[in-house]
ZAMARGU-4260 file (C-alpha; in steps of 0.2 Angstrom, whole numbers, plus 5000, padded with zeros to 4 digits):
<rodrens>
0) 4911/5125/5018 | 4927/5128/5029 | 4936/5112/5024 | 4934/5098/5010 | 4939/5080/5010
5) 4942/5073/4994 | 4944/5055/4996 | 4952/5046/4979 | 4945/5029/4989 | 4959/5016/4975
10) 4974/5008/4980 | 4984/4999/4972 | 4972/4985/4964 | 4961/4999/4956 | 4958/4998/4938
15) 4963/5009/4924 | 4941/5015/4925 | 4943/5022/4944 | 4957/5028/4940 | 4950/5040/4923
20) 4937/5043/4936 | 4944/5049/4952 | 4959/5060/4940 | 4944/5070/4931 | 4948/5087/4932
25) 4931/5093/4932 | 4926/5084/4949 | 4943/5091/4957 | 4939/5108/4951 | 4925/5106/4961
30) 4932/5099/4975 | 4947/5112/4978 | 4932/5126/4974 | 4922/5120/4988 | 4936/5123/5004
35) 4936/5139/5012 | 4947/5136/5024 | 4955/5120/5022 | 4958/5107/5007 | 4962/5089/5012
40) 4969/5076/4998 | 4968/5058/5004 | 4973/5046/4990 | 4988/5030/4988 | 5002/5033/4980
45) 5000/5018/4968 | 4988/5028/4957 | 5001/5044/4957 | 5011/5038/4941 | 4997/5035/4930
50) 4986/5051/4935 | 4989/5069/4932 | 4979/5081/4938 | 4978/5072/4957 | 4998/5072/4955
55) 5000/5090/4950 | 4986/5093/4964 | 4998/5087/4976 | 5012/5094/4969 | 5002/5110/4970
60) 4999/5110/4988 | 5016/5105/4992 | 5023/5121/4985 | 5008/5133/4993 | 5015/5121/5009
65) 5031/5127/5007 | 5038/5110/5000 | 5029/5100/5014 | 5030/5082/5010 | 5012/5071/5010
70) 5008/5062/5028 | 5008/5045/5028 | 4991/5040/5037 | 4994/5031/5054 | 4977/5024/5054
75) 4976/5005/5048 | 4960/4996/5039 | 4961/4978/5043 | 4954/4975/5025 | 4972/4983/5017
80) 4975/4963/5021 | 4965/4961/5008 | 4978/4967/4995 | 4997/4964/4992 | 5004/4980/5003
85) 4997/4982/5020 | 5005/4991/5036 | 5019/4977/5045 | 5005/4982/5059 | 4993/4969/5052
90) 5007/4956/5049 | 4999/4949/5068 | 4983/4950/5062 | 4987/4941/5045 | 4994/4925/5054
95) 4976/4925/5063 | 4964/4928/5050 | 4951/4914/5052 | 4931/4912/5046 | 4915/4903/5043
100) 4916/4915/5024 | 4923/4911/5008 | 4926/4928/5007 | 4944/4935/5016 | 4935/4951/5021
105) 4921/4943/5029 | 4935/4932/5038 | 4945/4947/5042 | 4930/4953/5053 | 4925/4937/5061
110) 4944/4938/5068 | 4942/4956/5076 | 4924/4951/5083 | 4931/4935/5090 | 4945/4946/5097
115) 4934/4961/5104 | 4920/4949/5114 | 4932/4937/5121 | 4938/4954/5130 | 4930/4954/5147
120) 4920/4971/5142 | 4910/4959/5128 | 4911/4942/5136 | 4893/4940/5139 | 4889/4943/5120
125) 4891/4932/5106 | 4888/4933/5085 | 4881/4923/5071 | 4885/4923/5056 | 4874/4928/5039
130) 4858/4929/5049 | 4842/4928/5038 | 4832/4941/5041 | 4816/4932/5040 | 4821/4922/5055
135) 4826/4938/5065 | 4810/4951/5065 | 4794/4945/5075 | 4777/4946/5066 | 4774/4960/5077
140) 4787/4970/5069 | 4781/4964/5051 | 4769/4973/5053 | 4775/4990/5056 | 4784/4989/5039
145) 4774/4992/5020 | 4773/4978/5007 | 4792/4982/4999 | 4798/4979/5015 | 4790/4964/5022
150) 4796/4957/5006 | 4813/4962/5007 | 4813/4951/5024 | 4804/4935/5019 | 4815/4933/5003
155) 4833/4927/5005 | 4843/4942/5014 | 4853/4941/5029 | 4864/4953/5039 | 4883/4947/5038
160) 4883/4946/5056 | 4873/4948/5072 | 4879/4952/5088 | 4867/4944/5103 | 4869/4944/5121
165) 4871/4924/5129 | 4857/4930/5142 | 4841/4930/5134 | 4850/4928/5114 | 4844/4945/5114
170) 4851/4952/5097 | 4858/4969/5097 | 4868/4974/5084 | 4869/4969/5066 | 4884/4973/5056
175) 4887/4972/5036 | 4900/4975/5026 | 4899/4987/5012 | 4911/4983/4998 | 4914/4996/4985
180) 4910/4984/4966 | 4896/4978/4976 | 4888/4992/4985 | 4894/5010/4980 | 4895/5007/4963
185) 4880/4997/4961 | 4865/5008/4960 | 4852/4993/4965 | 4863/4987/4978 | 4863/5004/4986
190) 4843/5004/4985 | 4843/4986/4992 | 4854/4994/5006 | 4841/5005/5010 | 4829/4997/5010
195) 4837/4985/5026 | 4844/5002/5035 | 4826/5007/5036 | 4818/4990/5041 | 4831/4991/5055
200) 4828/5008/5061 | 4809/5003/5063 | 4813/4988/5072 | 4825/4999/5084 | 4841/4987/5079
205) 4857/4993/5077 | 4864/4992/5062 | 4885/4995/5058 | 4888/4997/5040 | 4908/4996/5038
210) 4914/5000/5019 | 4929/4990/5013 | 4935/5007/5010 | 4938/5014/5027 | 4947/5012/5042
215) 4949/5010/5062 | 4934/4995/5061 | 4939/4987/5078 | 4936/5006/5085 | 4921/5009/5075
220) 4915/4990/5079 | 4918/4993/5099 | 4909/5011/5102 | 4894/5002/5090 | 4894/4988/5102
225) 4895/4999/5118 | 4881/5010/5112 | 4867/4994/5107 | 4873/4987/5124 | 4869/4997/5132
230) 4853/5006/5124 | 4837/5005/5131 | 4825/5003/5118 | 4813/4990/5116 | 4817/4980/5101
235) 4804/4969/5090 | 4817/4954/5087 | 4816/4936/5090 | 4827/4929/5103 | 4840/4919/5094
240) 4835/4901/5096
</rodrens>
């Protein structure tokens, strides 16, 4: 392939396990190997001290760079908040974090939605929160799923939020989030994620996935937003009561 993006995906609360994982020098070898054209390294420099091969990769590219120091990324993740360093452009943000969760990452996205619909592009929409999923598809749709799935529904998961417009409490976007210990490194959680991603699909709901791990949500969450607003298809949901 012409370029490669190695993502090290720790920061500075990553144990001493991510961090023998994501400094193997067999999966770097790989990943340099790969890039034709273009190699990109996108890691913290908390972890640089205690790695080796990611800090003599770097130190590597800098002299091929001719001594080119590393960029510092100018794109924020609201959920840095979530650990002890995070850019003075979410200091705002901090004093506002407010929620229905007991989790802060939940919270941290029930800010920025409250933020984005009381815009007046997304006024006419509202959002709950943890919807259960058995209260969400009509029977009509239950039926175009198998057995796994119609199961999957009537036991106890929900969607962490659900985006409905106040005219008709039509739903048209549910959004989860996707944290690393729970969802990238948890094989049946990964399954169970699936599972849900497919039940939507047939359903023809939207569905936003946003990973602890990335970045730009209140961009990703606004174009997901203005693409179920204003799509077309006729959906097999309940209207919210």
């Amino acid at each position: 392939m012409d370029a490669f993006i190695l993502s090290t995906v720790v920061d500075g609360k990553a144990t001493d396990r991510w961090l023998d994982f994501v400094d193997a020098p067999e999966l770097i070898s790989v990943a340099v190997s790969r890039a034709q054209r273009r190699f990109i390294l996108v890691t913290h420099r908390s972890m640089l001290p205690k790695s080796r091969h990611i800090r003599d990769l770097i130190a590597y590219i800098s002299r091929q760079n001719f001594g080119a120091p590393a960029e510092e990324s100018a794109v924020v993740s609201v959920f840095d908040l979530l650990y002890r360093r995070y850019s003075s452009r979410l200091r705002a943000l901090q004093a506002r974090v407010r929620g229905p969760s007991k989790y802060r990452s939940e919270n941290l996205i029930w800010t920025i939605l409250g933020d984005i619909l009381e815009g007046e592009a997304f006024s006419h929409l509202d959002v709950y929160f943890q919807y259960r999923l058995s209260n969400l598809f009509t029977q009509g749709a239950l039926r175009r799923l198998n057995d796994r799935q119609r199961r999957f529904v009537r036991s106890t998961p929900s969607v962490d939020f659900l985006v409905f417009r106040k005219a008709g409490r039509e739903p048209i976007l549910g959004i989860d989030l996707d944290g690393f210990a729970f969802h990238e490194d948890d094989s049946k959680q990964l399954a169970r994620d699936r599972i849900k991603d497919d039940i939507f699909a047939i359903c023809d709901l939207a569905l936003l996935r946003l990973p602890t791990t990335g970045s730009a949500e209140d961009v990703k969450i606004r174009e997901a937003l203005e693409q179920a607003d204003g799509s077309s298809a006729k959906r097999t949901v309940r209207a919210i009561p």
